[in-house]
N, C-alpha and C positions, 0 to 999 in steps of 0.2 A: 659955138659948139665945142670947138679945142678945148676949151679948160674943161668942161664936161668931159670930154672922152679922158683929158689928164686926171682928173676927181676920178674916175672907174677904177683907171690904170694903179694910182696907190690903194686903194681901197683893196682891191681885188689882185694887189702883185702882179700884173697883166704886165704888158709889155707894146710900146706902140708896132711891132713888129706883129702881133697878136690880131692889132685895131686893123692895120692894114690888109693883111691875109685874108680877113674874117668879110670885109668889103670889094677885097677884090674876088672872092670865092663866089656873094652876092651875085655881084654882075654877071660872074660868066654861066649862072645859074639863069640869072633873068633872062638873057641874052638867049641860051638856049629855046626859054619859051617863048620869046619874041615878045618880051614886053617894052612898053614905050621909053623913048628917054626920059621923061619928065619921072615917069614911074620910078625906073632904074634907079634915078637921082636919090629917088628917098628912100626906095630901099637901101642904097648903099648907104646912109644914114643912118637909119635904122637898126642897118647892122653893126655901124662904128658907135653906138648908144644902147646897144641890147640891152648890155647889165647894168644902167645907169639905176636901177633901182637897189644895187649892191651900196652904194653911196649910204645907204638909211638904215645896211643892217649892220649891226655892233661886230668890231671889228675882231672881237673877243672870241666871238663866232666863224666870222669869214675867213682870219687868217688862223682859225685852229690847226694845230700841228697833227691832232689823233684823229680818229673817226666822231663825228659828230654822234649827238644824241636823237634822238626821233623829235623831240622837243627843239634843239637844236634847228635839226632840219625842216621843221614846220616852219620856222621862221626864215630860213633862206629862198626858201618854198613863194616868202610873199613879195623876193623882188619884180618879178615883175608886175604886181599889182603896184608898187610902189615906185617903180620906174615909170610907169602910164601915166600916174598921178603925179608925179615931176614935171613931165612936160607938160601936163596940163593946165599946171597952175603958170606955166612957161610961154603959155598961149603958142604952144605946138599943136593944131591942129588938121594936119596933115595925117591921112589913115594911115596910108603905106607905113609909117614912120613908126604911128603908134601901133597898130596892129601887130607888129613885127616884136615890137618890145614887152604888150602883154600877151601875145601866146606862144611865147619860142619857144617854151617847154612842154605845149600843149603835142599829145601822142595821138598818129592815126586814129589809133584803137578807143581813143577815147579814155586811157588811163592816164594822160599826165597832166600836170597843175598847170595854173590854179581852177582853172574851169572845169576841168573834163571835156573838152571839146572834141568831137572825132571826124574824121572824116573830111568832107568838104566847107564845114562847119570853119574851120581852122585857115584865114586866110592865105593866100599863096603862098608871102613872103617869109611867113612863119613856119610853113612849110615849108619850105628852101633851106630856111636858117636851120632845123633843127638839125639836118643831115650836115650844115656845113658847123655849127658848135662841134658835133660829136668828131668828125674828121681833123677837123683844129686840135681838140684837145688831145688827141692820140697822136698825132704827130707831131706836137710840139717840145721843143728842148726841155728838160728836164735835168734837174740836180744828177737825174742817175743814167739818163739818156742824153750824153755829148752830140749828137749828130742826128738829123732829121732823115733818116735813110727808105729804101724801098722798102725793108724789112717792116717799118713801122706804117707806112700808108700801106702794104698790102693785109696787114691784120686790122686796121681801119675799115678797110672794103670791106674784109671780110664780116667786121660786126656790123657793117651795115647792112650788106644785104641777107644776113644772117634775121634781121628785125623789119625787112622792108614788107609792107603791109600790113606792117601791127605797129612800132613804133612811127616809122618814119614812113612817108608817101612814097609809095616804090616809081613813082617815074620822077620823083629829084631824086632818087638814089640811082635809076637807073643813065641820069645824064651827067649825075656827078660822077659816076666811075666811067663813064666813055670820056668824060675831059682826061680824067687822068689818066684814060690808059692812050690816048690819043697824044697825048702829052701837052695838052692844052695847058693844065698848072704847072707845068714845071719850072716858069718863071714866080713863080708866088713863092715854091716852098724853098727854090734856090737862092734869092734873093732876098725875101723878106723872113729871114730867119729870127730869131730872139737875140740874137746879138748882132744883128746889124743895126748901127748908126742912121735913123729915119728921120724925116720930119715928121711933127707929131699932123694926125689928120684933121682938117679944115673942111667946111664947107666949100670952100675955095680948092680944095685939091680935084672935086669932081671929073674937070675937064683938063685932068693934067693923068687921069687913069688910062687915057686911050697909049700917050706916051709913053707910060712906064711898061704897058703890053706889050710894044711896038722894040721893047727895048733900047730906048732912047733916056732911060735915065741908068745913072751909073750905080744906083740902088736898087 
């Protein structure tokens, strides 16, 4: 699975500090609802493989500098139809896994791709993800943004709960912002920043998650 999530990571200019955040976000998402460890497992999988369908779109595209076209973005539109179908010819068939990687971009409301999926239609883990993509991406470093600060995750909440029960399922939004104001992430986004030094993630890292929580790794 490493060279997969490394194949993402250039394709998509990501960072394994990205891979990590975005998994360990997972968990404490799961964890919230009390799902099982076996489950947990593949979601955080799942999560560290979302845009593994990025791999199949031209790069021409993906790493464009301007605003894309409509044309453009109808084809970014089909990684995850093309991510699904990766691991499927991969003989990943594990749902959590794949479920999570075809509808991470599917909305409450039933307006987001590729399906239109709404509601409880949309399973859990893709649920989960979609609040924790949009929170990642607004707080992460940037060319023009040095520092991952409060400033930036509180205007994150803010677009969250600004869209919960139309984009996003307002009770992952509503336990994703009690971790953070509880201060439950504050070891993810201090830690596992875009310029720290990581291992890249492994199937094998799973049961070394509990450690790095516990603050027993020095990353």
């Amino acid at each position: 699975m490493h060279e997969l999530v490394a194949r993402i990571e250039r394709a998509d200019l990501s960072t394994a500090a990205h891979t990590w955040r975005v998994v360990l976000y997972a968990r404490a998402l799961a964890e919230v609802f009390g799902v099982d460890r076996e489950t947990m497992s593949l979601l955080t999988h799942g999560a560290a493989l979302h845009d593994v369908g990025k791999i199949d779109i031209p790069s021409r595209i993906l790493q464009k500098p301007g605003p894309l076209t409509e044309e453009e973005f109808d084809v970014i539109k089909q990684h995850p139809v093309l991510g699904y179908a990766r691991l499927v010819t991969l003989d990943v068939s594990d749902e959590p896994i794949l479920n999570l990687i075809r509808y991470h971009h599917e909305r409450w409301d039933g307006r987001g791709y590729p399906y239109g999926l709404g509601g409880e239609e949309i399973p859990i883990g893709a649920r989960f993800f979609a609040v924790i993509d949009t929170f990642d991406a607004l707080t992460s470093v940037r060319p023009y943004r040095e520092e991952v600060g409060e400033e930036a995750a509180e205007r994150a909440l803010e677009i969250l709960a600004g869209d919960s029960g139309s984009h996003y399922w307002a009770e992952a939004v509503e336990a994703f912002t009690k971790l953070y104001r509880t201060g439950q992430l504050d070891y993810i986004l201090h830690h596992f920043n875009d310029r720290a030094s990581l291992p890249a993630y492994t199937s094998g890292n799973d049961d070394g998650l509990d450690r790095v929580r516990r603050g027993k790794s020095e990353r």
